[in-house]
BALOBA-1460 file (C-alpha; in Angstrom, 3 decimals):
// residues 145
<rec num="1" residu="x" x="115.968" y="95.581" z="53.221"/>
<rec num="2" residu="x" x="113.933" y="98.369" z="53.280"/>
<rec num="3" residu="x" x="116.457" y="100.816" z="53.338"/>
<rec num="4" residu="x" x="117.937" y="99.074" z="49.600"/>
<rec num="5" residu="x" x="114.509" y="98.771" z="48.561"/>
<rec num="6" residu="x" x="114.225" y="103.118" z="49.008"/>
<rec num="7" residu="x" x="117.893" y="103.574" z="48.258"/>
<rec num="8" residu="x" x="118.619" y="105.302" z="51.417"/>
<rec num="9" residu="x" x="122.139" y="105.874" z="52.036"/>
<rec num="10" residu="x" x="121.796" y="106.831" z="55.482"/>
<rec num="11" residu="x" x="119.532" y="106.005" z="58.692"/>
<rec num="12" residu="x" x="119.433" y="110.127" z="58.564"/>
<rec num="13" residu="x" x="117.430" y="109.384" z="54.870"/>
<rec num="14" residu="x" x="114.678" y="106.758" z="56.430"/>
<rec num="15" residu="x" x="114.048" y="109.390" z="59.326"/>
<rec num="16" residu="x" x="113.953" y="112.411" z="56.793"/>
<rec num="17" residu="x" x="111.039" y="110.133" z="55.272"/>
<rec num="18" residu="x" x="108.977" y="109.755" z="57.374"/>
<rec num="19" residu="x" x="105.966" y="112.067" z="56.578"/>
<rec num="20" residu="x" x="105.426" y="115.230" z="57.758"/>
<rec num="21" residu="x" x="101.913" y="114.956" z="57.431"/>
<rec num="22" residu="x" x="101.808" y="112.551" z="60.710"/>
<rec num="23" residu="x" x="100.464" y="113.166" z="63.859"/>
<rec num="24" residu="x" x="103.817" y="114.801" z="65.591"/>
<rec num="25" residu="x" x="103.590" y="112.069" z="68.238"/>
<rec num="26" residu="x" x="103.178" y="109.115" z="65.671"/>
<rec num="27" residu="x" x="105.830" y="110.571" z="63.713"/>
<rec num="28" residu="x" x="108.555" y="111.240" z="66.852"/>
<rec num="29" residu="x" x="108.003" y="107.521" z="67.756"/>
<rec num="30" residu="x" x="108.677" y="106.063" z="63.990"/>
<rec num="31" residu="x" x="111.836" y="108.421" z="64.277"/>
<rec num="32" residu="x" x="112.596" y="107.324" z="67.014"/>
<rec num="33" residu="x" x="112.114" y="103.345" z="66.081"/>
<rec num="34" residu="x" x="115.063" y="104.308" z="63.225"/>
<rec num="35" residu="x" x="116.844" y="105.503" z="66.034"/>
<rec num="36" residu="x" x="116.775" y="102.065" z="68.245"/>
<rec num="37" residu="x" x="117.408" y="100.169" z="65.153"/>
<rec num="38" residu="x" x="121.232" y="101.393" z="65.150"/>
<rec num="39" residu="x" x="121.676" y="101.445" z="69.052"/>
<rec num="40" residu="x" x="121.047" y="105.164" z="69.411"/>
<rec num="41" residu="x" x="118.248" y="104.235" z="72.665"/>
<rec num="42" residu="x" x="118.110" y="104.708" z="76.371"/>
<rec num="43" residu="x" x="118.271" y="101.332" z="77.918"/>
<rec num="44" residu="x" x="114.853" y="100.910" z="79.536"/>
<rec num="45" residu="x" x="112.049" y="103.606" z="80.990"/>
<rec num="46" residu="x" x="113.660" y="104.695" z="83.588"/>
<rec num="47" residu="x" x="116.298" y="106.434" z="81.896"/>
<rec num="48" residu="x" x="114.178" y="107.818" z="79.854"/>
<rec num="49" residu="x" x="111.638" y="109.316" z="82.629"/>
<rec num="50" residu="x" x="114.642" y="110.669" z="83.793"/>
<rec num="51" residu="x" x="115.270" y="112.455" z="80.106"/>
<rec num="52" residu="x" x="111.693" y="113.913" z="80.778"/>
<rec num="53" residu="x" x="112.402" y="115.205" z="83.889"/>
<rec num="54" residu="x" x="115.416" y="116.954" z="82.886"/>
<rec num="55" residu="x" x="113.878" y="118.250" z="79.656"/>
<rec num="56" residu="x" x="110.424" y="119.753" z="82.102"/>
<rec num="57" residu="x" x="113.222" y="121.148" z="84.011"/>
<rec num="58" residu="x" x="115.080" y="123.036" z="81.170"/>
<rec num="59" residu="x" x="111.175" y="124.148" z="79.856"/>
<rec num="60" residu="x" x="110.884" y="125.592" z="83.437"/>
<rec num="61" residu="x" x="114.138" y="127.242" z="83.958"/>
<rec num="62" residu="x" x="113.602" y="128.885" z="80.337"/>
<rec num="63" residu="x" x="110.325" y="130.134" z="81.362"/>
<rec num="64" residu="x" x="111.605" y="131.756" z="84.576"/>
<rec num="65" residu="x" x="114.140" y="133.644" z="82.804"/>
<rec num="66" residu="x" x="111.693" y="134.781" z="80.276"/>
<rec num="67" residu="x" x="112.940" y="133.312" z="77.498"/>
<rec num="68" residu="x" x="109.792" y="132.551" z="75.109"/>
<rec num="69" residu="x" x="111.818" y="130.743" z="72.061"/>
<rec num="70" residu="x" x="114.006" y="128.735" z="74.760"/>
<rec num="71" residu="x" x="110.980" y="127.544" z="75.910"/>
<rec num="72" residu="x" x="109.329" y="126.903" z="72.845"/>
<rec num="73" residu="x" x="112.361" y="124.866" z="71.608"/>
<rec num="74" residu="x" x="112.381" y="122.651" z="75.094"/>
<rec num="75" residu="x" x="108.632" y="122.119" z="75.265"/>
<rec num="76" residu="x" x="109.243" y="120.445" z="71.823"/>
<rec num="77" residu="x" x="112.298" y="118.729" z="73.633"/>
<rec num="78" residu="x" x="110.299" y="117.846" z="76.602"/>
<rec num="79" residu="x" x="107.099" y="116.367" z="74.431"/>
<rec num="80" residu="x" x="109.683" y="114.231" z="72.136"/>
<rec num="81" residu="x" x="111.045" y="112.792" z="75.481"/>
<rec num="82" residu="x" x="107.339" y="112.405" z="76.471"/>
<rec num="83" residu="x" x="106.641" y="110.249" z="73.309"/>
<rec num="84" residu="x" x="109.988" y="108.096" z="73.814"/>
<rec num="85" residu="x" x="108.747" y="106.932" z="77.353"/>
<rec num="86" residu="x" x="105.202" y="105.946" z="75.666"/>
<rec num="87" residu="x" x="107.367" y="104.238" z="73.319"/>
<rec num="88" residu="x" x="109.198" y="102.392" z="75.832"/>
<rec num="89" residu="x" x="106.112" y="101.887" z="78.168"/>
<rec num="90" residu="x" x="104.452" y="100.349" z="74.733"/>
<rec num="91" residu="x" x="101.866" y="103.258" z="74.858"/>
<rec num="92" residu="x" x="100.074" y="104.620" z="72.054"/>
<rec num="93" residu="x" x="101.329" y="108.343" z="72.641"/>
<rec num="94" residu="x" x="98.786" y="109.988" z="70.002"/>
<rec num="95" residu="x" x="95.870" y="107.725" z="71.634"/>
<rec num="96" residu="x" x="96.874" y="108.401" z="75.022"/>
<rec num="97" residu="x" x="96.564" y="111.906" z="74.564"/>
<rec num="98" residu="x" x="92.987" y="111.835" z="72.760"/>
<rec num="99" residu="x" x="91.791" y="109.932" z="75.872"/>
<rec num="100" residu="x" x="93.350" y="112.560" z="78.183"/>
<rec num="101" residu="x" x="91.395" y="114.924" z="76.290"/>
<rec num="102" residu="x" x="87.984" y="113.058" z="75.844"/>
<rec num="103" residu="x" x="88.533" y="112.577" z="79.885"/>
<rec num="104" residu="x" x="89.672" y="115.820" z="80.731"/>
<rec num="105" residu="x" x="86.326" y="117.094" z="78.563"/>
<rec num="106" residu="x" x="83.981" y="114.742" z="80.507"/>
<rec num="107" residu="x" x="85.211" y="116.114" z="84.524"/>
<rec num="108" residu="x" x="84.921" y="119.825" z="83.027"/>
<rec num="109" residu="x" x="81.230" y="118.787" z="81.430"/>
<rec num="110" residu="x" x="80.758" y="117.655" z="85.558"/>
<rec num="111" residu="x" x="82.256" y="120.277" z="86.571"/>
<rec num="112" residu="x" x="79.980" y="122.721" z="84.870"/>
<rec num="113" residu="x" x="76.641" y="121.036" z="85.030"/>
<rec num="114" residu="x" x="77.443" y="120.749" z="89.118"/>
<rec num="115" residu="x" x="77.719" y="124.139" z="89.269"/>
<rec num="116" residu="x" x="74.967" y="125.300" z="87.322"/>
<rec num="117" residu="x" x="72.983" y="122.794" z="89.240"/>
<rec num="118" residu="x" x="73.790" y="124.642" z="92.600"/>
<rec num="119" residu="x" x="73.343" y="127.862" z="91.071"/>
<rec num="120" residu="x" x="76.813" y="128.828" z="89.959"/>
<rec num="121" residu="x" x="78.439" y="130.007" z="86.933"/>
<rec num="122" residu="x" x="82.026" y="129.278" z="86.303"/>
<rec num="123" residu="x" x="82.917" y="132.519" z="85.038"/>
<rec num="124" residu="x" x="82.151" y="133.949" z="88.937"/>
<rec num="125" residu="x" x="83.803" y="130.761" z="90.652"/>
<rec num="126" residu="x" x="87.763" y="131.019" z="91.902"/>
<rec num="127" residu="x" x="89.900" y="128.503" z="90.926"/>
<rec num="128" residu="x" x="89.530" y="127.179" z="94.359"/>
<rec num="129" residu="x" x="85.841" y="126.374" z="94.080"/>
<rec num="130" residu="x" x="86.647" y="124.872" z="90.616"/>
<rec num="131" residu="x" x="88.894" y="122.455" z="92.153"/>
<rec num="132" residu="x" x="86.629" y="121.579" z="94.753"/>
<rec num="133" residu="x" x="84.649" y="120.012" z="91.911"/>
<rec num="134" residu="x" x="87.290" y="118.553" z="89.936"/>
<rec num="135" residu="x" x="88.811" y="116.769" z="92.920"/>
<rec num="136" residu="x" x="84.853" y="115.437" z="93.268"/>
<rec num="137" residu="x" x="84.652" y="113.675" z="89.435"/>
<rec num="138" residu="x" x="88.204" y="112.435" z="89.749"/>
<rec num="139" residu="x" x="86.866" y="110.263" z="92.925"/>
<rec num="140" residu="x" x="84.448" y="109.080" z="90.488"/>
<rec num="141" residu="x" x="84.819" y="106.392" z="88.181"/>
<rec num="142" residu="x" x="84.423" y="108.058" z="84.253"/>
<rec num="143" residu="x" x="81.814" y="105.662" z="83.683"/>
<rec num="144" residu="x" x="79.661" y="107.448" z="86.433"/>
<rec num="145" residu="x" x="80.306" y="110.539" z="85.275"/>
């Protein structure tokens, strides 16, 4: 109905229409809806993890070989894959991430205010000694942080 009510010819059209002004993860998941509609779907999760794992593996074998715009094109590959699985595990991709972020924003805040409480600043810790207190906060719940 839709597709008669926007005179689109093609399933190609509907996807071509759907605005580029999205959120690239809210936009790859209504493309990929017009996708499913017509058949063109992995059967459940799991195949689709699996698509993920192959695309993270083309991303890293294009980055060993050096090959910046190969791996520019199969990051993009690899985060579309990403969004399908939130799609099939009925998760909000966009919101996901935001959380991730929010989260990931709270442990460094611990991270940072532990160190400066023991007398540290990050910019003379190793990586190592970073850890140590990221591996701390993740033990925590994030409302204790």
């Amino acid at each position: 109905i839709k597709q008669k009510e926007k005179d689109e010819q093609t399933i190609t059209e509907g996807m071509r229409r759907v605005a580029k002004a999205l959120p690239a993860n809210i936009r790859a998941a209504k493309v990929q809806k017009k996708a499913a509609k017509v058949g063109f779907d992995f059967e459940d999760y799991r195949q689709t993890a699996a698509k993920v794992e192959e695309e993270l593996q083309e991303v890293l074998d294009a980055a060993e070989k050096g090959q910046s715009e190969a791996v520019f094109e199969e990051f993009g590959d690899l985060m579309f894959s990403a969004v399908n699985l939130s799609r099939f595990l009925d998760v909000n991709a966009e919101n996901a991430l935001t959380n991730a972020t929010e989260k990931f924003i709270n442990r460094f805040e611990y991270i940072e205010g532990t160190a400066e409480k023991r007398g540290l600043k990050l910019k003379h810790m190793t990586i190592g000694e970073m850890d140590e207190l990221w591996n701390e906060i993740k033990h925590l719940k994030d409302s204790d942080i």
